[in-house]
Gaussian input, Z-matrix of N, CA and C with variables (Angstrom, degrees):
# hf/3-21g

backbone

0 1
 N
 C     1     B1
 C     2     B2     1     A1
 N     3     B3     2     A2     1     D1
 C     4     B4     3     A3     2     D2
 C     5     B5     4     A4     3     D3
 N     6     B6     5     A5     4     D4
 C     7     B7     6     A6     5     D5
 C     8     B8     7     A7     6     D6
 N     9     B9     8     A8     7     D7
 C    10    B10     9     A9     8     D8
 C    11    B11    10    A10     9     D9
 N    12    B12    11    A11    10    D10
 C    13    B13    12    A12    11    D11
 C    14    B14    13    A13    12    D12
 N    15    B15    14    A14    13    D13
 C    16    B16    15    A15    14    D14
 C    17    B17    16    A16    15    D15
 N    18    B18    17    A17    16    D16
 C    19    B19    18    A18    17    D17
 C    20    B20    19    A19    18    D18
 N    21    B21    20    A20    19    D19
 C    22    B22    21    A21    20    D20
 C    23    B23    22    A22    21    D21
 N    24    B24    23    A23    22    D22
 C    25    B25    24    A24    23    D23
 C    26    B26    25    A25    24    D24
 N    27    B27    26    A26    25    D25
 C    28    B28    27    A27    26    D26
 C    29    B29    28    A28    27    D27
 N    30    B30    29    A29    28    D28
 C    31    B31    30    A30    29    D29
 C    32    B32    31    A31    30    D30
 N    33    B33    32    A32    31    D31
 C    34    B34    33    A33    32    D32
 C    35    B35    34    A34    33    D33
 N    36    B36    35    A35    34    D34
 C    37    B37    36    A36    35    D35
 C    38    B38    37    A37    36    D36
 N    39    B39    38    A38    37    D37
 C    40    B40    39    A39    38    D38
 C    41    B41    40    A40    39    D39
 N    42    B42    41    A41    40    D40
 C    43    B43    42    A42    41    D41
 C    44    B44    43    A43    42    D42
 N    45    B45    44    A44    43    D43
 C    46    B46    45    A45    44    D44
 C    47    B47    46    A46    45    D45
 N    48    B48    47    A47    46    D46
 C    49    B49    48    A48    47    D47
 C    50    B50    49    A49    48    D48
 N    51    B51    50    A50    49    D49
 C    52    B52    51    A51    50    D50
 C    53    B53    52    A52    51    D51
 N    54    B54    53    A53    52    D52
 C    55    B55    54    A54    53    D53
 C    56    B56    55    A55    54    D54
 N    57    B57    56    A56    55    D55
 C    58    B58    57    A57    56    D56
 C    59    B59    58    A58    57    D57
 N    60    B60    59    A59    58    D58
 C    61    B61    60    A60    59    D59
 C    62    B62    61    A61    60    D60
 N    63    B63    62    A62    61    D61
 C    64    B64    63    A63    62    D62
 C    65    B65    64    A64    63    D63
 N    66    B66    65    A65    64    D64
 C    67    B67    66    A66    65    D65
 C    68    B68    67    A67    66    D66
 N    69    B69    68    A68    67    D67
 C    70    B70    69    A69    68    D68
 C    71    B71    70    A70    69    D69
 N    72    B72    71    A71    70    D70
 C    73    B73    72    A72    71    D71
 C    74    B74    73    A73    72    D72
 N    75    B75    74    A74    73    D73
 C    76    B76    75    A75    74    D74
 C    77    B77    76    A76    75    D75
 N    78    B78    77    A77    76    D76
 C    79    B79    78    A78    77    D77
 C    80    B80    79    A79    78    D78
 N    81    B81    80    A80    79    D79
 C    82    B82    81    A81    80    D80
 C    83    B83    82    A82    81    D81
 N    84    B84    83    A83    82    D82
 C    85    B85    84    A84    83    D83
 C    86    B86    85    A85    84    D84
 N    87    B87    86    A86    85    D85
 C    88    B88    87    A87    86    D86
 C    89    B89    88    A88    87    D87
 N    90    B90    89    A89    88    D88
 C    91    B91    90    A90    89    D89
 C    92    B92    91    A91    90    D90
 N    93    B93    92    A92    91    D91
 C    94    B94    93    A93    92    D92
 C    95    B95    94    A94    93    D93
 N    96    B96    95    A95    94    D94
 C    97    B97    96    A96    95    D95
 C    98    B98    97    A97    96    D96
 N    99    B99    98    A98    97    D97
 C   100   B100    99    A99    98    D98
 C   101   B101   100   A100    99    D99
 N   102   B102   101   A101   100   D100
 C   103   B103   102   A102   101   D101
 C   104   B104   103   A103   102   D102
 N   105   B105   104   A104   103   D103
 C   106   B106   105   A105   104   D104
 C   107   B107   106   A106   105   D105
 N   108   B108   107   A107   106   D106
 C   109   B109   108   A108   107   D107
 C   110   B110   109   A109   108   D108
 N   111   B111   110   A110   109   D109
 C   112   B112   111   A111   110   D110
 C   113   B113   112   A112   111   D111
 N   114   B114   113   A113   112   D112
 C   115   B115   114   A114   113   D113
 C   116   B116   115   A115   114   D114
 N   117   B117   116   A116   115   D115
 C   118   B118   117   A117   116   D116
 C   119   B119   118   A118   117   D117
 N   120   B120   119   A119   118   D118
 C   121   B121   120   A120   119   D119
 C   122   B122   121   A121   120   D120
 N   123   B123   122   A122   121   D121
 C   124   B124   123   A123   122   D122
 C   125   B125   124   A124   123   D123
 N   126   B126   125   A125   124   D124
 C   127   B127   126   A126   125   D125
 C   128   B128   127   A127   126   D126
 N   129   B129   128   A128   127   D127
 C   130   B130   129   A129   128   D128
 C   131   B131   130   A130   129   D129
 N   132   B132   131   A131   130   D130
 C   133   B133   132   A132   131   D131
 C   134   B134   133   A133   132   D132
 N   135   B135   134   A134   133   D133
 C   136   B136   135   A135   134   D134
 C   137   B137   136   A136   135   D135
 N   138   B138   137   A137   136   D136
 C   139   B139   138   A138   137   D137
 C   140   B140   139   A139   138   D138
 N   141   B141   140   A140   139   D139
 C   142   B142   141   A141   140   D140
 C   143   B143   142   A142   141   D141
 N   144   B144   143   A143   142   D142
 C   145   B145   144   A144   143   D143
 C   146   B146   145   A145   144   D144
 N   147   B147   146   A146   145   D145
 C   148   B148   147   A147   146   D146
 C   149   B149   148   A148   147   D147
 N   150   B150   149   A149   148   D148
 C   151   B151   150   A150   149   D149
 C   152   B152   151   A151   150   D150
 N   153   B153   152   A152   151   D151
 C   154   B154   153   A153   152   D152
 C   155   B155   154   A154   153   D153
 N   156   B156   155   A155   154   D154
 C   157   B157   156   A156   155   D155
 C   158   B158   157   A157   156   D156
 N   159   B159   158   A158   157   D157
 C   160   B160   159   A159   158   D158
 C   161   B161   160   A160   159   D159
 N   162   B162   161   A161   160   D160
 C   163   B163   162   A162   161   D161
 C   164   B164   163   A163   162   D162
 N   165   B165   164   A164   163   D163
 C   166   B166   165   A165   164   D164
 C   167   B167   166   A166   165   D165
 N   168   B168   167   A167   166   D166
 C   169   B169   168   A168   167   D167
 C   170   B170   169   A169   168   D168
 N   171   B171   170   A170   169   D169
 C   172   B172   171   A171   170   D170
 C   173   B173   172   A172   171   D171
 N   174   B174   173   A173   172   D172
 C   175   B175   174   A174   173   D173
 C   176   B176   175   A175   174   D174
 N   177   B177   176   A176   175   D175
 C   178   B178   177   A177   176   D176
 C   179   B179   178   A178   177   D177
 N   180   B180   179   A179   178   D178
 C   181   B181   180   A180   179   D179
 C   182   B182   181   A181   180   D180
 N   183   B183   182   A182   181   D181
 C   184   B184   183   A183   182   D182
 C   185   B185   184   A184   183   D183
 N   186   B186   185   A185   184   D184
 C   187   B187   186   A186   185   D185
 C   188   B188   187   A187   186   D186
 N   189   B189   188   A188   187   D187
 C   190   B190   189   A189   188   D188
 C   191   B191   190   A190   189   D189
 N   192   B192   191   A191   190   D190
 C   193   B193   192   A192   191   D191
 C   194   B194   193   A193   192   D192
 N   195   B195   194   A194   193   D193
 C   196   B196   195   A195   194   D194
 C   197   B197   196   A196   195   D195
 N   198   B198   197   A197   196   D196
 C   199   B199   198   A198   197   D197
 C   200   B200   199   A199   198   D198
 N   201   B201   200   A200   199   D199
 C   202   B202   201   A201   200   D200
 C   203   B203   202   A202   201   D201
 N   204   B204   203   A203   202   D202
 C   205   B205   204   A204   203   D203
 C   206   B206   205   A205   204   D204
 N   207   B207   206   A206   205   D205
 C   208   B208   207   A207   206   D206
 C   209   B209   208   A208   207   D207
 N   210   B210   209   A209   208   D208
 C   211   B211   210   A210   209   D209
 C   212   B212   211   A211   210   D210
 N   213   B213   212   A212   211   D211
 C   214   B214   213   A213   212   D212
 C   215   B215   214   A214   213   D213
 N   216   B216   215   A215   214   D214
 C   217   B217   216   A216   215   D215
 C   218   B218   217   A217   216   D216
 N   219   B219   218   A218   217   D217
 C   220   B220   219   A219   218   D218
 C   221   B221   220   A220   219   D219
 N   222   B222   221   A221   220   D220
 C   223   B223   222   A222   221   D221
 C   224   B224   223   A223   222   D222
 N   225   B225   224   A224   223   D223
 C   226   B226   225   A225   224   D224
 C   227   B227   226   A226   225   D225
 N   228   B228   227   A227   226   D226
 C   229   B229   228   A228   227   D227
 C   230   B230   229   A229   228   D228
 N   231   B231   230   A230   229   D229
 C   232   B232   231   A231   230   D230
 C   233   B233   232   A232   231   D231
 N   234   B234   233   A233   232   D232
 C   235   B235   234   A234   233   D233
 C   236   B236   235   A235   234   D234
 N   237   B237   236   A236   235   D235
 C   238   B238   237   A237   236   D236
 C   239   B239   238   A238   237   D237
 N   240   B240   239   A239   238   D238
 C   241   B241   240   A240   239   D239
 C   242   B242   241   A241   240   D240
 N   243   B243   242   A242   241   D241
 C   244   B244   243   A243   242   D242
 C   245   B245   244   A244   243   D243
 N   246   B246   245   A245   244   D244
 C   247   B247   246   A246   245   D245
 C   248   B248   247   A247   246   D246
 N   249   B249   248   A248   247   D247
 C   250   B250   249   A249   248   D248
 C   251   B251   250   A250   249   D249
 N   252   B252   251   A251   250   D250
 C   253   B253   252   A252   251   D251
 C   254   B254   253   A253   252   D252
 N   255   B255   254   A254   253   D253
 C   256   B256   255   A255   254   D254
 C   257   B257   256   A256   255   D255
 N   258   B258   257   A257   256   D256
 C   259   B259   258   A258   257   D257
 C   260   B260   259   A259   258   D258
 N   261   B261   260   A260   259   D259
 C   262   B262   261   A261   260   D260
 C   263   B263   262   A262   261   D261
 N   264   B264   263   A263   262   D262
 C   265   B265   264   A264   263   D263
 C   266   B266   265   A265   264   D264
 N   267   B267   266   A266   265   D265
 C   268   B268   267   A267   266   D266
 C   269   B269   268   A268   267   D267
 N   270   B270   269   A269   268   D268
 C   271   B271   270   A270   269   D269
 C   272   B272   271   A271   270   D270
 N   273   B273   272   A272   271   D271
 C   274   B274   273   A273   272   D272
 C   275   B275   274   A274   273   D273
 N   276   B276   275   A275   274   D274
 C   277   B277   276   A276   275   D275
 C   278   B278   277   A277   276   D276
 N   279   B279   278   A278   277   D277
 C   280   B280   279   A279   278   D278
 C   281   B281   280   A280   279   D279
 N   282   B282   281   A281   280   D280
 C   283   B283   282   A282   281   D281
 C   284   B284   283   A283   282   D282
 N   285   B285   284   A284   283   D283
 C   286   B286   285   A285   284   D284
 C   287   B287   286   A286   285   D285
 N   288   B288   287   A287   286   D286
 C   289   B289   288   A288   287   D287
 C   290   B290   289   A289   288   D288
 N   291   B291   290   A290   289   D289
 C   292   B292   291   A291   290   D290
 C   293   B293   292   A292   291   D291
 N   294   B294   293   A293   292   D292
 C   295   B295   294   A294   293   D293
 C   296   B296   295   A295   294   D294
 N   297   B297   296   A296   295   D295
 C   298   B298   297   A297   296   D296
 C   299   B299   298   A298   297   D297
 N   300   B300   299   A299   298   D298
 C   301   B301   300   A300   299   D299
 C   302   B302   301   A301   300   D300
 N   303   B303   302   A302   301   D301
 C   304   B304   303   A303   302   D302
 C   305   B305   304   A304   303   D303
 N   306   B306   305   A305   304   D304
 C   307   B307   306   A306   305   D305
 C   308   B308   307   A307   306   D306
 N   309   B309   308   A308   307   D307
 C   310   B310   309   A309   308   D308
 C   311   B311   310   A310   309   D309

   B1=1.4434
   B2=1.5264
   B3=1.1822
   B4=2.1078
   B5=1.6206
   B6=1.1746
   B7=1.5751
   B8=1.8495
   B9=1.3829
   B10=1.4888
   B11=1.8787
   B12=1.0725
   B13=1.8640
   B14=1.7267
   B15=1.4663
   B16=1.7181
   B17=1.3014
   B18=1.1793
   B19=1.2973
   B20=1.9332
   B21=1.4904
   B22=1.1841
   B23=1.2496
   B24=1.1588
   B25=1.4913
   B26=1.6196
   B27=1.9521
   B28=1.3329
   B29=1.7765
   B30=1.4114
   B31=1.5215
   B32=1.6268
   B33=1.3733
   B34=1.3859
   B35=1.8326
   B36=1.6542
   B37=1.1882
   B38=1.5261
   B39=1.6375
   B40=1.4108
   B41=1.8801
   B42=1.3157
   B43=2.1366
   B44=1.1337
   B45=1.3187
   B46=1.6795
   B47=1.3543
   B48=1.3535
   B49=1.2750
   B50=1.4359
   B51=1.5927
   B52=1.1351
   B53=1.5201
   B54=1.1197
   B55=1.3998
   B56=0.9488
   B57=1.3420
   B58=1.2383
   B59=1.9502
   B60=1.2829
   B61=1.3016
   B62=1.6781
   B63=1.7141
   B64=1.8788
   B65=1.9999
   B66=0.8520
   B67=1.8783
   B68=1.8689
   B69=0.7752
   B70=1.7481
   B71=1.6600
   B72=1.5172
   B73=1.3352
   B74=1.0720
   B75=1.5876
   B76=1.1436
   B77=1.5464
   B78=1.1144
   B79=1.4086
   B80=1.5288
   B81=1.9063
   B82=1.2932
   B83=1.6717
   B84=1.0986
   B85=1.9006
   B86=1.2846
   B87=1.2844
   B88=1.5663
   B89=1.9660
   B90=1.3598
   B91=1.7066
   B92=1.8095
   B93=1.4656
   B94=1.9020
   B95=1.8469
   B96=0.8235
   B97=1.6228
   B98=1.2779
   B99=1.6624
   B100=1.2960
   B101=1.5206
   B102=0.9790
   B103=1.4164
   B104=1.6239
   B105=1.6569
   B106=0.8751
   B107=1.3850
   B108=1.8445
   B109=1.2960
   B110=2.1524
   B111=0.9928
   B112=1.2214
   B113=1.6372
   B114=1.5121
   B115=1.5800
   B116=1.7438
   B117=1.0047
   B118=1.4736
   B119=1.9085
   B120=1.2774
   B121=1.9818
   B122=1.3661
   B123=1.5737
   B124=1.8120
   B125=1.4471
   B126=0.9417
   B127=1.7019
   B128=1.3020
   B129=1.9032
   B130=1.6546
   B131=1.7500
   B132=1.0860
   B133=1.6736
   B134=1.4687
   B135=1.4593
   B136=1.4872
   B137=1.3064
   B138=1.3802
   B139=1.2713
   B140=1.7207
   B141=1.4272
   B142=1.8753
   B143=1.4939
   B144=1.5079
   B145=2.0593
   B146=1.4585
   B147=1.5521
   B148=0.8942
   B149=1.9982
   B150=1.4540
   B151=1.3105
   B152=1.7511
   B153=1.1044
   B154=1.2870
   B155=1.2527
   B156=1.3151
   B157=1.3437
   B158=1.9293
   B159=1.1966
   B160=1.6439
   B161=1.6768
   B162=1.2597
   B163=1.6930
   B164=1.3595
   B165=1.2086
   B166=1.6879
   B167=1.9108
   B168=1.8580
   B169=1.1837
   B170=1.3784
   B171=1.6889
   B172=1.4053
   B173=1.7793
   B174=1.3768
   B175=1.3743
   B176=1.4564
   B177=1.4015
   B178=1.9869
   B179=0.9572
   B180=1.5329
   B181=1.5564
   B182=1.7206
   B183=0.8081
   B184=1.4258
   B185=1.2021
   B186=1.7079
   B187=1.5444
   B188=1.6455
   B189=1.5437
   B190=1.6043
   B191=1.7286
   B192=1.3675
   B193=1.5295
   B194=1.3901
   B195=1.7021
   B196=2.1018
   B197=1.5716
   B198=1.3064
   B199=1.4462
   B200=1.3731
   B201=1.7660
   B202=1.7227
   B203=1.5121
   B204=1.3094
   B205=1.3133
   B206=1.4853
   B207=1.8387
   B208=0.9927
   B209=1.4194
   B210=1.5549
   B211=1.6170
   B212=1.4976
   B213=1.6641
   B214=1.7335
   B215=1.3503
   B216=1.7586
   B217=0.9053
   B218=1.7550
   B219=1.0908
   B220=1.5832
   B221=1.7889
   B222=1.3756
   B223=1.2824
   B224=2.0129
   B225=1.5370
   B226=1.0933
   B227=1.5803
   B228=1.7094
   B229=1.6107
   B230=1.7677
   B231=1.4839
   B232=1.5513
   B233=1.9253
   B234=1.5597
   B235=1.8876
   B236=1.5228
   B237=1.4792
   B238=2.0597
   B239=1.0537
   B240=0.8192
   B241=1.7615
   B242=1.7720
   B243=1.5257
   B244=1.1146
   B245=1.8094
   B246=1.4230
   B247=1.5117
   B248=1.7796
   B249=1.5989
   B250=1.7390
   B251=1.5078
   B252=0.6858
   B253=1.7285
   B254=1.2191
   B255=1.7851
   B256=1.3185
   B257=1.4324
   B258=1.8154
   B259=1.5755
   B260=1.6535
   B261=1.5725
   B262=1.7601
   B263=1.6564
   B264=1.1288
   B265=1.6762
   B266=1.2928
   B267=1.4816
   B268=1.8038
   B269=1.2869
   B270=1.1188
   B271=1.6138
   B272=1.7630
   B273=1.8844
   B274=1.7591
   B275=1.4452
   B276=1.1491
   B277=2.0672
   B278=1.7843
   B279=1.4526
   B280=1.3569
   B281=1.2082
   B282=1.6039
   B283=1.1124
   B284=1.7567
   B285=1.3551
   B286=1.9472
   B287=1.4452
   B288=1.1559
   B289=1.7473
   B290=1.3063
   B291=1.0321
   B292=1.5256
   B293=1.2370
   B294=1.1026
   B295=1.6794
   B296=1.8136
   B297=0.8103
   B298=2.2343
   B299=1.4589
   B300=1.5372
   B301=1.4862
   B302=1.6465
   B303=1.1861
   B304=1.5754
   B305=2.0009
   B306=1.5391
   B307=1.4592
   B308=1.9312
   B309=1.6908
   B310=1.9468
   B311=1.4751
   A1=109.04
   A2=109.11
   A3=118.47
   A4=101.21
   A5=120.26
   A6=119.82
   A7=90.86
   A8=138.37
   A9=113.69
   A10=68.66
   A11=147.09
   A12=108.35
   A13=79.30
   A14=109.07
   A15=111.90
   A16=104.69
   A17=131.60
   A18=122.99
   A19=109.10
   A20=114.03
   A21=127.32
   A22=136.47
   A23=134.67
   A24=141.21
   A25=84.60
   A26=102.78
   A27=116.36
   A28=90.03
   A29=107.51
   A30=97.30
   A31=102.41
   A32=101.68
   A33=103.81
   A34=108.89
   A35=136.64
   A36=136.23
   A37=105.45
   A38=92.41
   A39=116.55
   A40=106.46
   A41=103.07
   A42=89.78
   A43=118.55
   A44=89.51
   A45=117.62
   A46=105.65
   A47=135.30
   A48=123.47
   A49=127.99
   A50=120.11
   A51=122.30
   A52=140.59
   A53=92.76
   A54=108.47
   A55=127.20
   A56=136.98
   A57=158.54
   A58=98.72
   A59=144.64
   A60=152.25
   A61=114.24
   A62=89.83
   A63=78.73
   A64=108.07
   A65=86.61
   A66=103.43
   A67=95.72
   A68=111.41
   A69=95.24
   A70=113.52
   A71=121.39
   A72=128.55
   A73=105.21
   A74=137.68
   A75=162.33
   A76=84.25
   A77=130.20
   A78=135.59
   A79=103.62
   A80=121.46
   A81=122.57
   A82=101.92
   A83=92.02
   A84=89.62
   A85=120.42
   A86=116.64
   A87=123.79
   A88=110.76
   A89=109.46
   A90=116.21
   A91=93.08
   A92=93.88
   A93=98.44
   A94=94.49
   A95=127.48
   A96=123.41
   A97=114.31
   A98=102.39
   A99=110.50
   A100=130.05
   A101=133.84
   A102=148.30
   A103=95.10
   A104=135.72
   A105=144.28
   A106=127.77
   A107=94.14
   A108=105.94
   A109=94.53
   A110=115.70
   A111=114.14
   A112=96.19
   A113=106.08
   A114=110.40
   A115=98.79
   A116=129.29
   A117=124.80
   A118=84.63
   A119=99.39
   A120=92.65
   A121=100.75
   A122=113.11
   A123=100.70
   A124=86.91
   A125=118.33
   A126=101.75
   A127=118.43
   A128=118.21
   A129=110.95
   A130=80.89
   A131=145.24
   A132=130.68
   A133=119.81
   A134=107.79
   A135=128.88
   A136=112.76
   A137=107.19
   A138=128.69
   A139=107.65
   A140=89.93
   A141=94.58
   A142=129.86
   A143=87.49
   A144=98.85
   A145=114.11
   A146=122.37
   A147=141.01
   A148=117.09
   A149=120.31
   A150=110.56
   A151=106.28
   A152=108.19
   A153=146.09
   A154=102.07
   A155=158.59
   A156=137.57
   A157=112.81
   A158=96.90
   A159=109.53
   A160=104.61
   A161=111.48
   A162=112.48
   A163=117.89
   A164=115.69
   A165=129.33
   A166=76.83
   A167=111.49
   A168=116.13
   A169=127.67
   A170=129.95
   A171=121.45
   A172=87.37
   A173=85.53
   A174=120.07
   A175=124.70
   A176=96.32
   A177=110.69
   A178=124.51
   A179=117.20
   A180=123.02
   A181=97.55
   A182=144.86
   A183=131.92
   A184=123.51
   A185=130.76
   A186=131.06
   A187=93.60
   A188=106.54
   A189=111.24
   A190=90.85
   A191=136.33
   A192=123.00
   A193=111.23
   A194=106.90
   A195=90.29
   A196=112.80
   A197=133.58
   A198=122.74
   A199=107.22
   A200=118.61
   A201=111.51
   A202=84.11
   A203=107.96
   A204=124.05
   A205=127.95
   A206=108.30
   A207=126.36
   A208=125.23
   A209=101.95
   A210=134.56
   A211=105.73
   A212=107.35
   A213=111.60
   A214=121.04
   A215=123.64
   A216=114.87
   A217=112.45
   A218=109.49
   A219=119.39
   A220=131.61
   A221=106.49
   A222=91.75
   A223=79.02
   A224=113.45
   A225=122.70
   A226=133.39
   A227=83.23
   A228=103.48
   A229=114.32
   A230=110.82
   A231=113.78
   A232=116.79
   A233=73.36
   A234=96.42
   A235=111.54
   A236=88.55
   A237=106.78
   A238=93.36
   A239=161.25
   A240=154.47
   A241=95.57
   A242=112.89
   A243=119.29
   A244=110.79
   A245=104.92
   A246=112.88
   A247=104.83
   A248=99.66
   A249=98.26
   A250=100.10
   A251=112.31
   A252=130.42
   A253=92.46
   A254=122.04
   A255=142.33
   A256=113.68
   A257=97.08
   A258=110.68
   A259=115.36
   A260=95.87
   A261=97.78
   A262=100.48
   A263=115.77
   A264=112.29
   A265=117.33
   A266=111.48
   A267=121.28
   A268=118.89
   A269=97.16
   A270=127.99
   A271=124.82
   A272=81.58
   A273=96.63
   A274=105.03
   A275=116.78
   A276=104.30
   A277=80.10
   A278=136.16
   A279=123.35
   A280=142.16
   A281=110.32
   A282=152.11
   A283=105.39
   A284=82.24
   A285=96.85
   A286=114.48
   A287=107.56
   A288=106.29
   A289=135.66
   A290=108.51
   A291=110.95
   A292=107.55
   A293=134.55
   A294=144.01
   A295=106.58
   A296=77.59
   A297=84.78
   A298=78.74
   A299=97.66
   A300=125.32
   A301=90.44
   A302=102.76
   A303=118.01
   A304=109.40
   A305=113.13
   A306=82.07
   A307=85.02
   A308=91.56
   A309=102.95
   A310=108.49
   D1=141.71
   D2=-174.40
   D3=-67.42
   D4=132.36
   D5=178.85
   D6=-68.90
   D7=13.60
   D8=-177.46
   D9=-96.36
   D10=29.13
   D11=-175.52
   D12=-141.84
   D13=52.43
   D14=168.44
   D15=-99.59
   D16=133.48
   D17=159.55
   D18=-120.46
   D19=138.44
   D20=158.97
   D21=-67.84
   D22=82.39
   D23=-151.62
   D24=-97.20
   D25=133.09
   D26=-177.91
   D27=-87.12
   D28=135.24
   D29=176.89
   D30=-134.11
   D31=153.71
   D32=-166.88
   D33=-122.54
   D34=150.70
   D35=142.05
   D36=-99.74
   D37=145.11
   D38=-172.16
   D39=-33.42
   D40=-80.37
   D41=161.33
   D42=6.88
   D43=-101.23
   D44=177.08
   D45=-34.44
   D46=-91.41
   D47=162.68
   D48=14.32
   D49=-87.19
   D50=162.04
   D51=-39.68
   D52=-40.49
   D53=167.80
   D54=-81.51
   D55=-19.03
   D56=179.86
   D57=-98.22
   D58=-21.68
   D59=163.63
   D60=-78.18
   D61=-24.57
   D62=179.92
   D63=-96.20
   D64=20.00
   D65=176.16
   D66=-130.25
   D67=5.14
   D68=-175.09
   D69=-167.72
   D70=90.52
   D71=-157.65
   D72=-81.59
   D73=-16.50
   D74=-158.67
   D75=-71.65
   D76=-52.25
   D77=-158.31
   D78=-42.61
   D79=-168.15
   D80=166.75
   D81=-93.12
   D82=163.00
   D83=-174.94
   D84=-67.21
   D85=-17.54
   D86=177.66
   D87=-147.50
   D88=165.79
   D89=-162.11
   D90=-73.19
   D91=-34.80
   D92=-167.92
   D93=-68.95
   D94=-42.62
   D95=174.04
   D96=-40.00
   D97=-84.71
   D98=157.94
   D99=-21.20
   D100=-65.93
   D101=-171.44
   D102=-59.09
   D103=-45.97
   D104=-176.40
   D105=-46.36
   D106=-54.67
   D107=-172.04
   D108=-101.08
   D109=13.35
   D110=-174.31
   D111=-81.73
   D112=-55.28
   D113=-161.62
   D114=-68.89
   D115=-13.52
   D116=-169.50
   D117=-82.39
   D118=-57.30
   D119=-172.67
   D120=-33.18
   D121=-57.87
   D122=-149.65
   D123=-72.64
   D124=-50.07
   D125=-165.88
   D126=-37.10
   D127=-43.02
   D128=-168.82
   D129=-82.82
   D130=-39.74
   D131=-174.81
   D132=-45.90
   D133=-29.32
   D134=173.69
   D135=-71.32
   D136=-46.28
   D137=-168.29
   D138=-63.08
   D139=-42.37
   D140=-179.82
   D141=-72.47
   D142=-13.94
   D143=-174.19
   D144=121.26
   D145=-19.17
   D146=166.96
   D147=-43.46
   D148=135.04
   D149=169.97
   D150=-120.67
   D151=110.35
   D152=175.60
   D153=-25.21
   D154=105.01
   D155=135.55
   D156=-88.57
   D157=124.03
   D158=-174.57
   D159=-88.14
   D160=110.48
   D161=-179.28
   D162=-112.43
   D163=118.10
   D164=-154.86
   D165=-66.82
   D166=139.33
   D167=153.09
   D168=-110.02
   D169=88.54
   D170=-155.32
   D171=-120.01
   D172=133.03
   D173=175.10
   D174=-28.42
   D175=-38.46
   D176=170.00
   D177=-81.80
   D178=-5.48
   D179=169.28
   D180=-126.77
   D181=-32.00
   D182=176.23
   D183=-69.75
   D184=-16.54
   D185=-168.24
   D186=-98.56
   D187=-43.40
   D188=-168.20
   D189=-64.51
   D190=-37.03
   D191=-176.39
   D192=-81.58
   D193=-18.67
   D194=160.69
   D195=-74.87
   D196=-27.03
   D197=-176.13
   D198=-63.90
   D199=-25.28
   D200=-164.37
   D201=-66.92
   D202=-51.08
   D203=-161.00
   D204=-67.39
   D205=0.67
   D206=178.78
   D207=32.07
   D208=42.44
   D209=152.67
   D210=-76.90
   D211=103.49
   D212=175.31
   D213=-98.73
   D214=-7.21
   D215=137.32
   D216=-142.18
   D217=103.09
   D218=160.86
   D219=-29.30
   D220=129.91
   D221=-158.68
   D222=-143.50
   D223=-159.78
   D224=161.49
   D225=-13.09
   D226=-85.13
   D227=-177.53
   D228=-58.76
   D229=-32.93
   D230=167.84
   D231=-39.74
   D232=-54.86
   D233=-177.61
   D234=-37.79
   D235=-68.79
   D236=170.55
   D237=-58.46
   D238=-103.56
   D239=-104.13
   D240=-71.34
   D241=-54.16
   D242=-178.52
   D243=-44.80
   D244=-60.68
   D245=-172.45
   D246=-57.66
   D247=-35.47
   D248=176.04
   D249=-58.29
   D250=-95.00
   D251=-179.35
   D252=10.13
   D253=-103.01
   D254=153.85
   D255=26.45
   D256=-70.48
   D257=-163.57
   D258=-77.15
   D259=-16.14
   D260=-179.59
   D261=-99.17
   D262=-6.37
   D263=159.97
   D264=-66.33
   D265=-47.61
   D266=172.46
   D267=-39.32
   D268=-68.17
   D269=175.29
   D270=-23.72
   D271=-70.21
   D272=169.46
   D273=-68.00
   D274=-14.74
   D275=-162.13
   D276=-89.19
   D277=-26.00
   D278=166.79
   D279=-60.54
   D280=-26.34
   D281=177.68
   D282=-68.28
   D283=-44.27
   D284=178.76
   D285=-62.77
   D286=-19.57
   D287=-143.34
   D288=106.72
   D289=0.88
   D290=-162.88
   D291=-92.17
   D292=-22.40
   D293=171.91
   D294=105.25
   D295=-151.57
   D296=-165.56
   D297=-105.34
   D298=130.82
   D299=-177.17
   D300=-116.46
   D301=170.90
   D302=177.56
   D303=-158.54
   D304=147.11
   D305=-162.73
   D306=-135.39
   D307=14.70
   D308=163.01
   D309=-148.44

């Protein structure tokens, strides 16, 4: 598969989740929602040709990369950008040699 048909899927554990919802209302109202309509995304992302990279989003590394990023309040597109970011780091460290990393 072409590294242009990678996609970064923001992925969440229940924790994280919560904690990550009381900084960001934008979210779904609950993890079981989320999780719901999450697995339908990758599936049609799968579905399109796309290869999925799933990127754990925990609160101790995602808020400290909005300040580099001088994101003051985080919303959606932070999320994506974050999981992009992430997933094209994987990618090149594969590219390197390093083998298929996974970071959930």
């Amino acid at each position: 598969m072409k590294d242009d048909r990678v996609m970064g899927f923001a992925w969440y554990d229940k924790e994280s989740f919560e904690a990550l919802r009381g900084r960001m209302p934008d979210m779904s109202e609950s993890y079981e929602d989320w999780l719901l309509g999450a697995k339908k995304d990758l599936q049609r992302a799968v579905s399109e040709g796309y290869r999925v990279i799933r990127i754990a989003v925990r609160p101790q590394e995602f808020f400290p990369w909005c300040d580099r990023k001088g994101i003051g309040l985080p919303g959606l597109s932070a999320r994506r950008a974050y999981a992009a970011e992430q997933a094209n780091l994987l990618v090149k460290a594969e590219r390197a040699g390093r083998g298929i990393l996974g970071l959930f």
